[in-house]
C-alpha positions as CSV (number, residue, x, y, z in Angstrom):
1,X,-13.4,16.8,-3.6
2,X,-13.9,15.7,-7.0
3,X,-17.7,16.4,-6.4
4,X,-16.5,20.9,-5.4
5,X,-14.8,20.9,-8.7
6,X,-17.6,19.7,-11.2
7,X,-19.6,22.2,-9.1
8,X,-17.0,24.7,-9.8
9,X,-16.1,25.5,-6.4
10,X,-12.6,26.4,-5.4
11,X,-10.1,24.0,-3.5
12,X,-7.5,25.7,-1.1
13,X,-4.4,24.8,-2.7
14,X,-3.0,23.5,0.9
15,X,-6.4,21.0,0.8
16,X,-5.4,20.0,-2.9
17,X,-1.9,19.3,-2.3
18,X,-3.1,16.8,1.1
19,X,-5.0,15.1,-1.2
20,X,-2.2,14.3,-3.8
21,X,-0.1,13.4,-2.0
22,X,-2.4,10.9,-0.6
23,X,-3.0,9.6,-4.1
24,X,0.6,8.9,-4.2
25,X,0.9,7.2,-0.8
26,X,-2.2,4.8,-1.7
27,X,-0.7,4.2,-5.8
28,X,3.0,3.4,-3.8
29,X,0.8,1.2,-1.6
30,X,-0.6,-0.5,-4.2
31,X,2.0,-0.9,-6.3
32,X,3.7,-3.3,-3.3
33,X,0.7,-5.2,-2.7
34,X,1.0,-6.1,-6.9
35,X,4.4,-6.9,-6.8
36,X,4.0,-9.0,-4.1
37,X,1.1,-10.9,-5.6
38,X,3.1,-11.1,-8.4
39,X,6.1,-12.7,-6.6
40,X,3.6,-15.6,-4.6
41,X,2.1,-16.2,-7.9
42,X,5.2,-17.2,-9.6
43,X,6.4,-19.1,-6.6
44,X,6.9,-22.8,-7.7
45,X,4.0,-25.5,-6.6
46,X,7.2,-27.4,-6.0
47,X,8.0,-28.2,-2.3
48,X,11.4,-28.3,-0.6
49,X,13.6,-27.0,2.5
50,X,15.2,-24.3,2.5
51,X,17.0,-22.1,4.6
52,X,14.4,-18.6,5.9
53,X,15.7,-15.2,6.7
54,X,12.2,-14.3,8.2
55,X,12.8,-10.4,8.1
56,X,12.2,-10.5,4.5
57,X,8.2,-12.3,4.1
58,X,7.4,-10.5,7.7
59,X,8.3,-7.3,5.9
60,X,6.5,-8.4,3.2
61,X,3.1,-9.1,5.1
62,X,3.9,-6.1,7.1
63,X,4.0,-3.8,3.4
64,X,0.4,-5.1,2.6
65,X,-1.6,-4.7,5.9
66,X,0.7,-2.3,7.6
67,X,-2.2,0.7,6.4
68,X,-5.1,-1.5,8.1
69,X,-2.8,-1.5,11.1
70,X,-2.1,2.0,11.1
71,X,-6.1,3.0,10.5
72,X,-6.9,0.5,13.7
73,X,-3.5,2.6,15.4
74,X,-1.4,-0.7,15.6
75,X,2.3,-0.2,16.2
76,X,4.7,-3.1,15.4
């Protein structure tokens, strides 16, 4: 797309406005994957027991590959 405008060719506004909001889906995606990194990297080197609600890291896992899983058509 980028590659039409330096060209100066036109962009139907409806194929533009796909395209953002794409952008936005993948900088949201990205944004979780970084705060998650973020939250394992501060995780203590410490070991200990401790009581797991799983929901919580599955969702986790789920927020970074769930867009591989939806490209290969995986429901979970």
């Amino acid at each position: 797309m980028l590659g039409f405008m330096r060209k100066g060719k036109n962009i139907r506004n409806q194929i533009l406005n796909k395209e953002l909001e794409s952008i936005d889906h993948q900088i949201d995606r990205v944004r979780v994957i970084i705060k998650c990194l973020c939250i394992f990297a501060r995780q203590s080197s410490e070991v200990y027991r401790e009581l797991v609600h799983m929901n919580k890291p599955l969702n986790n896992c789920f927020k970074i590959i769930g867009q591989q899983l939806r490209l290969r058509e995986v429901d979970i």
